[in-house]
C-alpha positions in Angstrom: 50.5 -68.1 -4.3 49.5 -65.6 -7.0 51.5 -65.9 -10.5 52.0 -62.4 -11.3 54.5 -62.5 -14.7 52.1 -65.0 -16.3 49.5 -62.1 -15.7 51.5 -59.1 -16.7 52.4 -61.1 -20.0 48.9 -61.4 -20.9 47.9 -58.1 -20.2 50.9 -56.3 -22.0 50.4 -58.8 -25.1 47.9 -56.8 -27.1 50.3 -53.4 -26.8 52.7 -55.4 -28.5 51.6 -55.3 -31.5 50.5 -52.2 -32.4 53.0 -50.3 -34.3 53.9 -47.2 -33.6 55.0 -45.0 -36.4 58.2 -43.2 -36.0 58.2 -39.2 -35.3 59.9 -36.9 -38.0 61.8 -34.9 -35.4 64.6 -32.7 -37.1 67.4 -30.4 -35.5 67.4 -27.7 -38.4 65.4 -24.6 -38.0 61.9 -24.4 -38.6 61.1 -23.3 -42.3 58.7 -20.8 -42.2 59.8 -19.1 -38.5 56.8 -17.5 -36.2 56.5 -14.0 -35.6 56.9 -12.4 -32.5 52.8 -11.7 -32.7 52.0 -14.9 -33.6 53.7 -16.7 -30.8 52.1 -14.1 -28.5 48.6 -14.8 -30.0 49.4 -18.8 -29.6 50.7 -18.0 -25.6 47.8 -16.1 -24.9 45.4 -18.6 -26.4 46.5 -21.5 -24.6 46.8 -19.4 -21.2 43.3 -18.0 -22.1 41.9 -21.7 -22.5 43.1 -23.1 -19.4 42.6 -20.0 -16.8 39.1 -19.0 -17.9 37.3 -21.9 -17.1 39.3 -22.4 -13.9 38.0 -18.6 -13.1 34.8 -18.9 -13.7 34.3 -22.3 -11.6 35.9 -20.3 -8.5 33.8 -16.8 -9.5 30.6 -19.6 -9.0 32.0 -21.6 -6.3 29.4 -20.1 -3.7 26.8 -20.9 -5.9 27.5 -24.4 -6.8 27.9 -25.1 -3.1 23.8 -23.4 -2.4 22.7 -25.7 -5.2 24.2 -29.2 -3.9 22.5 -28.8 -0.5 19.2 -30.6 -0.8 
């Protein structure tokens, strides 16, 4: 019969001891706040990023499918 906790403690012993720093999360307000146009320039950015690659693979689907057949 197979010993699984034996297992899991050897595989989860290097994770213990790395140590993780603690995050400096704070409830007040931010310092310096972001402008409306800055937070629009950051939104489209990302959106930008993710959605024009994913675009251009679908505009050049037809293609990539020609040039697999062999």
């Amino acid at each position: 019969m197979l010993r699984l906790p034996p297992i899991t403690q050897l595989l989860q012993a290097p994770l213990r001891c790395w140590a993780v720093p603690k995050a400096h999360i704070s409830a007040k307000p931010a310092r310096t706040p972001t402008s409306p146009m800055e937070q629009a320039v950051g939104i489209s950015t990302m959106f930008v990023s993710f959605l024009v690659p994913a675009g251009w693979v679908l505009s050049h689907l037809e293609s990539y499918k020609k040039s697999s057949v062999a």
